[in-house]
MDTraj code that builds the backbone (N, CA, C; nanometers):
import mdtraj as md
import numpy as np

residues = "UNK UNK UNK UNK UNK UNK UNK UNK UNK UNK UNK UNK UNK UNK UNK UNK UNK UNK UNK UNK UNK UNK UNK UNK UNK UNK UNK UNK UNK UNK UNK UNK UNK UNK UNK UNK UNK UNK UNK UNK UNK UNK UNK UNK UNK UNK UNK UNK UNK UNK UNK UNK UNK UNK UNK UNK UNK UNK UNK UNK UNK UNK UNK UNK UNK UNK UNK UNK UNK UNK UNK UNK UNK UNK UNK UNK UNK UNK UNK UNK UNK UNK UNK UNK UNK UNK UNK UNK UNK UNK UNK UNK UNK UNK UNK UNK UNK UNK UNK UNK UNK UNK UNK UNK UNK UNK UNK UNK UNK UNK UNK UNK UNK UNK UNK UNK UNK UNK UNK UNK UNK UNK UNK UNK UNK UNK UNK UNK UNK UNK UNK UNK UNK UNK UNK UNK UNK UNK UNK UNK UNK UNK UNK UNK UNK UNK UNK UNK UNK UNK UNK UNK UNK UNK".split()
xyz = np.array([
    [0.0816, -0.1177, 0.0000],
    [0.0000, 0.0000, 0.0000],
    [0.0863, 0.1244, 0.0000],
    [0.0002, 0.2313, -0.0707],
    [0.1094, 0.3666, -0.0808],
    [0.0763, 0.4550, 0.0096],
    [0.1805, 0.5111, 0.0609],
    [0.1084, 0.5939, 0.2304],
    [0.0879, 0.7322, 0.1263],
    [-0.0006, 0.8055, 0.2101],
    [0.0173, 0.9174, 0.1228],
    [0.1119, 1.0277, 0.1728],
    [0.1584, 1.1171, 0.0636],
    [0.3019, 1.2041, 0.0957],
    [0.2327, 1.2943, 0.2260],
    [0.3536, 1.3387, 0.3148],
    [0.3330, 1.4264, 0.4272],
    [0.2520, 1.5588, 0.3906],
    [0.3246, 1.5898, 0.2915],
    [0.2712, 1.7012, 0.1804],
    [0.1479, 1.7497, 0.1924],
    [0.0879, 1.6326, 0.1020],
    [-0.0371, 1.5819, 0.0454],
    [-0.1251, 1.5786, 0.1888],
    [-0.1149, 1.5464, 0.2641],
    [-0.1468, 1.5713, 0.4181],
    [-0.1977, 1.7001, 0.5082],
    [-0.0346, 1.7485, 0.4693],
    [-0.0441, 1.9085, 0.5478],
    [-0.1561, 1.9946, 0.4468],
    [-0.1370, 1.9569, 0.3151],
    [-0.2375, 2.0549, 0.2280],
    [-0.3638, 2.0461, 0.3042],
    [-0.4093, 1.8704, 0.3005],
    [-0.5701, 1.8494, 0.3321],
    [-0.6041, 1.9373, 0.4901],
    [-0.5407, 1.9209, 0.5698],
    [-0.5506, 1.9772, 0.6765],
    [-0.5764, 2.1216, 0.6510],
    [-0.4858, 2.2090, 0.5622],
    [-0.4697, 2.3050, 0.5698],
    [-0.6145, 2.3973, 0.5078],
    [-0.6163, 2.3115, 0.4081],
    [-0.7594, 2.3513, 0.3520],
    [-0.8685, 2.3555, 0.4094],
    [-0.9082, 2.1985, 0.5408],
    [-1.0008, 2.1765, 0.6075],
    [-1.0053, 2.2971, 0.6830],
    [-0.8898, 2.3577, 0.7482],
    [-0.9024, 2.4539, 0.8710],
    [-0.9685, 2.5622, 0.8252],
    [-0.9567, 2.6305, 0.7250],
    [-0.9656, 2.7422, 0.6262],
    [-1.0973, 2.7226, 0.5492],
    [-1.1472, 2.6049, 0.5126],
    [-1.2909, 2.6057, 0.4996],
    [-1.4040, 2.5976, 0.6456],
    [-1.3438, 2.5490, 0.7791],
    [-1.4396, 2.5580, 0.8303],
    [-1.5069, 2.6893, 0.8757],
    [-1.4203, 2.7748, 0.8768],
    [-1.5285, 2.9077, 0.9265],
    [-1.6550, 2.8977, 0.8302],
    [-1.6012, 2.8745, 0.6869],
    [-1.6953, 2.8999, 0.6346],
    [-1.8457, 2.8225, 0.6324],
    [-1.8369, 2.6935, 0.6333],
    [-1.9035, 2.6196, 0.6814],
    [-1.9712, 2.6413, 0.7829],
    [-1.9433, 2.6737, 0.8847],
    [-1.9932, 2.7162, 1.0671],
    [-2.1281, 2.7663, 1.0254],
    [-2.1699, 2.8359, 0.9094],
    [-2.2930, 2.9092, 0.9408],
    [-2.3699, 2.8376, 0.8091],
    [-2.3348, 2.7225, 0.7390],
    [-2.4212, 2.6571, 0.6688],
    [-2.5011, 2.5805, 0.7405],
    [-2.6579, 2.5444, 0.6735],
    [-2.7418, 2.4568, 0.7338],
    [-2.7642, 2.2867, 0.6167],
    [-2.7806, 2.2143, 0.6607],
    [-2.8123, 2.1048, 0.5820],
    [-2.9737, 2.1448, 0.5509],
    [-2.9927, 2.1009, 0.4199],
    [-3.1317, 2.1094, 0.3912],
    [-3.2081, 2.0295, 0.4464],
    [-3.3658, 2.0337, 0.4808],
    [-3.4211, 1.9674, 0.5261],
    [-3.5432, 1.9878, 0.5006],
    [-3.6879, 1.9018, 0.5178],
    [-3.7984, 1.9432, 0.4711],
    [-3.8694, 2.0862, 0.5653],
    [-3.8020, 2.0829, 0.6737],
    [-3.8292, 2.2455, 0.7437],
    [-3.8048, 2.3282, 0.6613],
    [-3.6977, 2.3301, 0.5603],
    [-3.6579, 2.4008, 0.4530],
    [-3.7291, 2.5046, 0.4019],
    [-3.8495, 2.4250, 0.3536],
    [-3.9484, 2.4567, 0.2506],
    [-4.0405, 2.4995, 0.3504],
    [-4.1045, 2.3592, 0.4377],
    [-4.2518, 2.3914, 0.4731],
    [-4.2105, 2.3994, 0.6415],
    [-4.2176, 2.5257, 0.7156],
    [-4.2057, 2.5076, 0.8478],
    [-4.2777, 2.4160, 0.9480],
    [-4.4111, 2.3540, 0.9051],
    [-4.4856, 2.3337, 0.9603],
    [-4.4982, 2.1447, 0.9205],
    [-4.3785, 2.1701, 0.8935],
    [-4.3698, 1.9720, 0.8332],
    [-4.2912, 1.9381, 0.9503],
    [-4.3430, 1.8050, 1.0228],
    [-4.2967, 1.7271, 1.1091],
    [-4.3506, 1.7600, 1.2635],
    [-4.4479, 1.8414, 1.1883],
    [-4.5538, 1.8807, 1.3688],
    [-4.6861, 1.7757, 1.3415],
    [-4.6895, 1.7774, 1.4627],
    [-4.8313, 1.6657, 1.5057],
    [-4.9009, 1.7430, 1.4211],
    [-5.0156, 1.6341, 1.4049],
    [-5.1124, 1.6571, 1.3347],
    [-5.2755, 1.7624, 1.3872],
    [-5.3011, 1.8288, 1.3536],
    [-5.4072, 1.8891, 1.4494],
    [-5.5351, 1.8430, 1.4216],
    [-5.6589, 1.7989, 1.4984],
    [-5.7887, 1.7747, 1.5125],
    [-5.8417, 1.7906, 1.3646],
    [-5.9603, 1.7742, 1.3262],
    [-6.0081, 1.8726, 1.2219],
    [-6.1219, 1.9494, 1.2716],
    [-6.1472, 2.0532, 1.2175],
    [-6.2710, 2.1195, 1.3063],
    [-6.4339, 2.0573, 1.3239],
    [-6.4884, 2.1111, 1.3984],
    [-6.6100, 2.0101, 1.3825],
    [-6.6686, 2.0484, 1.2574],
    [-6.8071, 2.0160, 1.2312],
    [-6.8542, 2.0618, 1.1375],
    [-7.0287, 2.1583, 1.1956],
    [-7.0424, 2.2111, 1.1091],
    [-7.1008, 2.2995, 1.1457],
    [-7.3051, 2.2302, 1.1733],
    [-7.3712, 2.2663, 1.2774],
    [-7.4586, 2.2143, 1.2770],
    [-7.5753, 2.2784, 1.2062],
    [-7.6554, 2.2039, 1.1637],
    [-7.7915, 2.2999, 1.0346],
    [-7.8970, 2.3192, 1.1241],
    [-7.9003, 2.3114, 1.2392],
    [-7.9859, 2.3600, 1.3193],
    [-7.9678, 2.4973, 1.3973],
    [-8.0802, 2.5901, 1.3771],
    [-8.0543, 2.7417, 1.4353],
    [-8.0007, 2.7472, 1.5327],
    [-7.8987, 2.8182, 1.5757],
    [-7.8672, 2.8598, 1.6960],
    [-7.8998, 2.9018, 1.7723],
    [-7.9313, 2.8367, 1.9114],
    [-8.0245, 2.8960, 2.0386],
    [-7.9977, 3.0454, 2.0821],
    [-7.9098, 3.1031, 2.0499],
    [-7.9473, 3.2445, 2.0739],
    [-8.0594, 3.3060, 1.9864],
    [-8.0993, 3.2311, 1.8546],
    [-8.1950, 3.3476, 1.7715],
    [-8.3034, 3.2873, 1.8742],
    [-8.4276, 3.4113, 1.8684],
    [-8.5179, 3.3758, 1.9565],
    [-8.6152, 3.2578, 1.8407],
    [-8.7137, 3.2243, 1.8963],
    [-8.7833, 3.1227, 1.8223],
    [-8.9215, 3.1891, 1.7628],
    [-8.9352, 3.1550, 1.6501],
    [-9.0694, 3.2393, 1.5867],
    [-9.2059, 3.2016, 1.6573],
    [-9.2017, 3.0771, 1.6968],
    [-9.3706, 3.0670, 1.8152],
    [-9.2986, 2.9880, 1.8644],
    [-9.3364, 2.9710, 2.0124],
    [-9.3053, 2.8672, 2.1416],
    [-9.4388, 2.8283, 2.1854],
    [-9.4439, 2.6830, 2.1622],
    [-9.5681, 2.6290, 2.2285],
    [-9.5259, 2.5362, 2.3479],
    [-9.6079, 2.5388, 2.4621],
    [-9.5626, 2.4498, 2.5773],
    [-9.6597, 2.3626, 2.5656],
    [-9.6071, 2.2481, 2.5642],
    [-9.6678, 2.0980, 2.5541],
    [-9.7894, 2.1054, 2.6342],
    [-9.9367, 2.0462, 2.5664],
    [-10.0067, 2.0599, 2.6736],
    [-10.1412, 2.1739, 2.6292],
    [-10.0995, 2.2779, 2.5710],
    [-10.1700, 2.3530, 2.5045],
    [-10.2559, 2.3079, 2.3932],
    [-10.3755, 2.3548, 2.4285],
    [-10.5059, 2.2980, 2.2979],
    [-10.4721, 2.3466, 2.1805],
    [-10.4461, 2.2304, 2.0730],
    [-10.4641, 2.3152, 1.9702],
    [-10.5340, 2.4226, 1.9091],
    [-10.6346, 2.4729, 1.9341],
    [-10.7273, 2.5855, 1.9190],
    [-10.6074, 2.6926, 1.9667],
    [-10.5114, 2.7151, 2.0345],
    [-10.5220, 2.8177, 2.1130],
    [-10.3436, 2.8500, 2.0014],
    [-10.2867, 2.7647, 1.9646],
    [-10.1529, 2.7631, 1.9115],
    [-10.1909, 2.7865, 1.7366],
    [-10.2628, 2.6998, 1.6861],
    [-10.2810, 2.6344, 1.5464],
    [-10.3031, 2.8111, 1.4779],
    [-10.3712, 2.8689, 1.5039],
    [-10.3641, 3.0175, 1.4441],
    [-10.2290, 3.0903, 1.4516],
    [-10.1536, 3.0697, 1.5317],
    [-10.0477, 3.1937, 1.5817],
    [-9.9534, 3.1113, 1.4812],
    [-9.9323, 2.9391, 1.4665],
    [-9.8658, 2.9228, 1.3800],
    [-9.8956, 2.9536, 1.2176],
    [-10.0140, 2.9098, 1.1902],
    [-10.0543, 2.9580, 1.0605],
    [-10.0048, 3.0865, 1.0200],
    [-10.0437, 3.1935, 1.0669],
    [-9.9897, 3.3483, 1.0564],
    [-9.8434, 3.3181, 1.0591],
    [-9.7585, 3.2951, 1.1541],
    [-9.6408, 3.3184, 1.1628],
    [-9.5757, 3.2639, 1.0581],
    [-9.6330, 3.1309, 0.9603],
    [-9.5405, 3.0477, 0.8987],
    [-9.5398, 3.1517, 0.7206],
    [-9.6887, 3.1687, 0.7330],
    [-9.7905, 3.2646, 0.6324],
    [-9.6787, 3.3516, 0.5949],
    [-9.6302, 3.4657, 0.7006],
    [-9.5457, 3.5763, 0.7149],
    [-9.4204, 3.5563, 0.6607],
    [-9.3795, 3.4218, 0.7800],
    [-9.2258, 3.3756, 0.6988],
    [-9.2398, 3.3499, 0.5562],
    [-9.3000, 3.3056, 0.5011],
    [-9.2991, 3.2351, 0.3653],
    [-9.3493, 3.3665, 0.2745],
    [-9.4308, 3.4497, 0.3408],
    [-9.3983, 3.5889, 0.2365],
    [-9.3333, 3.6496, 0.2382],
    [-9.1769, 3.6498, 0.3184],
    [-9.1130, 3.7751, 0.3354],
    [-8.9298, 3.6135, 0.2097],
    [-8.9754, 3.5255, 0.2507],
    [-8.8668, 3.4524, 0.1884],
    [-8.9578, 3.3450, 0.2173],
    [-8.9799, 3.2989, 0.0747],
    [-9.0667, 3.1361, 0.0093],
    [-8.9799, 3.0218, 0.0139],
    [-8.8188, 3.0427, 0.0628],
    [-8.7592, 2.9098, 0.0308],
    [-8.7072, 2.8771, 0.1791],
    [-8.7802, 2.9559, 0.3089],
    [-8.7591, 2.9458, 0.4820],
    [-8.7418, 2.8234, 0.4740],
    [-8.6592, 2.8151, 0.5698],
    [-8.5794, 2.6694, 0.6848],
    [-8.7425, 2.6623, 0.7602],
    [-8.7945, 2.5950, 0.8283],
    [-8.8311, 2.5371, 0.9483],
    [-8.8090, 2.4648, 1.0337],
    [-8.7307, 2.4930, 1.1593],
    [-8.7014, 2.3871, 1.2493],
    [-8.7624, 2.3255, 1.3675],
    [-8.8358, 2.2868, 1.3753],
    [-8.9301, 2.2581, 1.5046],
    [-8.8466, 2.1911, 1.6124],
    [-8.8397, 2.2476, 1.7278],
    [-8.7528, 2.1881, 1.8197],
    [-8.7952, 2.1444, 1.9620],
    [-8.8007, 1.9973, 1.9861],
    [-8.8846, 2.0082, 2.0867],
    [-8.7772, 1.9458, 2.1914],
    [-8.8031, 2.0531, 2.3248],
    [-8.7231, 2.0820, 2.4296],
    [-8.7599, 1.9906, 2.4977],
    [-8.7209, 1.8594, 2.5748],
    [-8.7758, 1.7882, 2.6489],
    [-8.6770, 1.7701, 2.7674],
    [-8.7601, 1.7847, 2.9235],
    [-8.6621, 1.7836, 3.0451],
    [-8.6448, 1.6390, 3.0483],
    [-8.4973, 1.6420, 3.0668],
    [-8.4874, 1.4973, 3.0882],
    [-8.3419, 1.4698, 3.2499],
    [-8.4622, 1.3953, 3.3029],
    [-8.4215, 1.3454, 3.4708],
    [-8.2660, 1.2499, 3.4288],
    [-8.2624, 1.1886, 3.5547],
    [-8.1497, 1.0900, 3.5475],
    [-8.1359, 0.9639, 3.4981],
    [-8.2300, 0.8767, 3.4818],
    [-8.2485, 0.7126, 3.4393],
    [-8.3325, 0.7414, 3.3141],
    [-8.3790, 0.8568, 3.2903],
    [-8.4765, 0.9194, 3.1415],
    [-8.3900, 0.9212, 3.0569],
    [-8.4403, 0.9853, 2.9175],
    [-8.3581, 0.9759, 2.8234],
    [-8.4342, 0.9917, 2.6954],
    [-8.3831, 0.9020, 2.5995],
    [-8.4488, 0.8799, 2.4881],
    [-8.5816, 0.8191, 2.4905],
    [-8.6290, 0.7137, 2.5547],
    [-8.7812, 0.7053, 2.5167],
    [-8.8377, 0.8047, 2.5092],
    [-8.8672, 0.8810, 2.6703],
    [-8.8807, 1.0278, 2.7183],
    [-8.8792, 1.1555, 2.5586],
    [-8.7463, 1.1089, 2.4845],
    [-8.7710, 1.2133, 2.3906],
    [-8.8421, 1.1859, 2.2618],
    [-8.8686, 1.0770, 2.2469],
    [-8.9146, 0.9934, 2.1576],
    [-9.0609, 1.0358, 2.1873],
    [-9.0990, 0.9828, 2.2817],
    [-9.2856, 0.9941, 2.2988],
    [-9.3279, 1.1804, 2.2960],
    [-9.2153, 1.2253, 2.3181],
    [-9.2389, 1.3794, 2.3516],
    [-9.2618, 1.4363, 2.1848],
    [-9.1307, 1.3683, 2.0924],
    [-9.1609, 1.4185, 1.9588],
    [-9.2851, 1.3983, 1.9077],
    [-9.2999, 1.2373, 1.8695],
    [-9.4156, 1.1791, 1.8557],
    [-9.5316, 1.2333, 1.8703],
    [-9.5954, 1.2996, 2.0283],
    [-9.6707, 1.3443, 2.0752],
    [-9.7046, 1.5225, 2.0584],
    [-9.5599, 1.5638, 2.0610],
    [-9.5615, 1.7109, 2.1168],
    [-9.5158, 1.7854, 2.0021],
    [-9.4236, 1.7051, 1.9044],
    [-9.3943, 1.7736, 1.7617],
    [-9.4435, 1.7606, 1.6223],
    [-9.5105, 1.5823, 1.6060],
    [-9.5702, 1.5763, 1.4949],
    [-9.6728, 1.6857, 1.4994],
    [-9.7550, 1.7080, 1.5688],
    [-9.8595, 1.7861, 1.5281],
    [-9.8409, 1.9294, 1.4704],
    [-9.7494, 1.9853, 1.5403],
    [-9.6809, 2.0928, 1.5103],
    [-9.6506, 2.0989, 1.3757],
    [-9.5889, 1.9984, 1.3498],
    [-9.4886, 2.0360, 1.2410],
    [-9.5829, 1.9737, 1.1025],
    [-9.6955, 1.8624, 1.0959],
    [-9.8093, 1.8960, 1.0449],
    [-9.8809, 2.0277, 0.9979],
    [-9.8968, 2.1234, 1.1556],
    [-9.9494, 2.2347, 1.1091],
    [-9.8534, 2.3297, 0.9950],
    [-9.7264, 2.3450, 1.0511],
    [-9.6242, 2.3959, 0.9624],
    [-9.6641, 2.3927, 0.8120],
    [-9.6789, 2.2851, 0.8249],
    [-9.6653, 2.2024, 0.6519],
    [-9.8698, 2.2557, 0.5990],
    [-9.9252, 2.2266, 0.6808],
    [-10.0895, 2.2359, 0.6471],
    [-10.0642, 2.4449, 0.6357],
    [-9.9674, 2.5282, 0.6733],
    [-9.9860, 2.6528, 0.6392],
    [-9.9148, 2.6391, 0.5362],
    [-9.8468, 2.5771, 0.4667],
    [-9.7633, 2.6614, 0.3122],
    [-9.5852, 2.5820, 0.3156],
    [-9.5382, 2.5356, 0.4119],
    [-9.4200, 2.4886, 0.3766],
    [-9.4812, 2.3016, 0.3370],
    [-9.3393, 2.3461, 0.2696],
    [-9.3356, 2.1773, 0.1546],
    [-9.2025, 2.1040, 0.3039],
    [-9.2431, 2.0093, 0.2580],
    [-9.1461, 1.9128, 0.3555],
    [-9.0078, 1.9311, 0.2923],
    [-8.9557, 1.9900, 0.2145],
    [-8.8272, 1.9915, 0.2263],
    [-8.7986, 2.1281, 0.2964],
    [-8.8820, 2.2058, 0.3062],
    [-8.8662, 2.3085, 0.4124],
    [-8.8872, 2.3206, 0.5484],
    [-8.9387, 2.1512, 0.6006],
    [-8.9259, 2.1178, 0.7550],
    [-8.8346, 2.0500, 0.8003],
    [-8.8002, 2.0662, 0.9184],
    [-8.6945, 1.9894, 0.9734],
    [-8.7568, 1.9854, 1.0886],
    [-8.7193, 1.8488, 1.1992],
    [-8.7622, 1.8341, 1.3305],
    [-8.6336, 1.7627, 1.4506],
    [-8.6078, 1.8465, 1.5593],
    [-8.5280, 1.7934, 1.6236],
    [-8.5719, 1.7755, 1.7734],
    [-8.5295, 1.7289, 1.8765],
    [-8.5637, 1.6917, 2.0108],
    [-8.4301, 1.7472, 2.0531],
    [-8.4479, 1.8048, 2.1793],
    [-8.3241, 1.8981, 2.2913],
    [-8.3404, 1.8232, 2.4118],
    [-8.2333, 1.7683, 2.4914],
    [-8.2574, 1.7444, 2.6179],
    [-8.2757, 1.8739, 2.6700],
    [-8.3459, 1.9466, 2.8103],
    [-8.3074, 2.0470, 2.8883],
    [-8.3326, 2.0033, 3.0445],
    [-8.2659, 2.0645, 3.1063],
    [-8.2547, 2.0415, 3.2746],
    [-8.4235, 2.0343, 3.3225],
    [-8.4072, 1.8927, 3.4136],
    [-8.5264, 1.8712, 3.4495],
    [-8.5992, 1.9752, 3.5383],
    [-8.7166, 1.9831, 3.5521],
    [-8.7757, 2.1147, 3.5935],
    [-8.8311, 2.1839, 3.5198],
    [-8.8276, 2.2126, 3.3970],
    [-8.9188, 2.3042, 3.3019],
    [-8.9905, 2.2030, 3.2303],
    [-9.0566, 2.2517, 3.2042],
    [-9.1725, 2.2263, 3.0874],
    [-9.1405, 2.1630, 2.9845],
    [-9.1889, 2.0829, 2.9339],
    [-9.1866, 2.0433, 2.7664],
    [-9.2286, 2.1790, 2.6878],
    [-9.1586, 2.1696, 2.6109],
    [-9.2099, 2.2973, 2.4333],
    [-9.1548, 2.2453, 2.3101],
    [-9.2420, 2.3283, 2.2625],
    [-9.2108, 2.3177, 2.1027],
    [-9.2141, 2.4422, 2.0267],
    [-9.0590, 2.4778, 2.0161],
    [-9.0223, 2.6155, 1.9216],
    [-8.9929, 2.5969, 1.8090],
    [-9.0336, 2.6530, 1.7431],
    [-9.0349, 2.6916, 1.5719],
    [-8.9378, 2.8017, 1.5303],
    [-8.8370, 2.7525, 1.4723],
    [-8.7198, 2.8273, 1.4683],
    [-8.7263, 2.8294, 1.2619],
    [-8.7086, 2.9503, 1.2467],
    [-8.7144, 2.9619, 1.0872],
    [-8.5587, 3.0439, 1.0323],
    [-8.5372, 2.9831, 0.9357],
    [-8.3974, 3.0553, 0.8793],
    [-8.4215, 3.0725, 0.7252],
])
top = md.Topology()
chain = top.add_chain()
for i, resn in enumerate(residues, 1):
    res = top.add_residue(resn, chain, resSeq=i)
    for name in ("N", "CA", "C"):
        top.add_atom(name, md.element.get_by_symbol(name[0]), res)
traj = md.Trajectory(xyz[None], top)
């Protein structure tokens, strides 16, 4: 084997010393490079948005379960009448609020729709909206209040 000359040696050295300053402030490339945000956890995705009105708008009629139809069936007619002349292609959401205890639940909201929202949302439809302009949902709320049924329009 051929050793290499002393020479040939002192050069490599000499060069190495003399390039490293320069080096000192290079970076190796890397995919941080480009995209800062490559090699971070991944984040959630957002929820998605729900098609039911938001409980802050107030509700266009509130009926409390229990009430004769005679006494509701007009105030909805008018109200739905109104909505549908001011904008013919209205949301309707009928939402019926049902208190629900501790061992309660879903039957509880089940017999409440059944009972406390079909009719409602019948009338809806018997003033001028087409069923693709109804929608019907059930709310748990803290036991103690009342059953209702609000009519929420968008």
């Amino acid at each position: 084997m051929l050793r290499p000359s002393p020479r040939f040696a002192r050069r490599a050295i000499i060069v190495a010393v003399l390039c490293l300053p320069a080096m000192g402030g290079c970076r190796l490339v890397s995919q941080k490079t480009f995209n800062r945000h490559a090699g971070d956890p991944p984040s959630p995705p957002a929820m998605p948005a729900h098609r039911i009105v938001a409980i802050e708008a107030p509700p266009l009629v509130t009926i409390v379960a229990g009430t004769p139809p005679a006494h509701w069936q007009p105030a909805v007619r008018a109200a739905v009448a109104d909505a549908l002349a001011r904008k013919p292609n209205a949301l309707f959401t009928i939402v019926v609020n049902v208190p629900v205890g501790g061992a309660s639940g879903l039957p509880e909201m089940k017999a409440a729709v059944d009972t406390d929202g079909q009719p409602v949302l019948q009338a809806v439809m018997d003033a001028g909206a087409g069923t693709a302009q109804t929608e019907m949902d059930a709310r748990g709320v803290p036991a103690g209040s009342a059953t209702q049924v609000c009519i929420y329009v968008e």
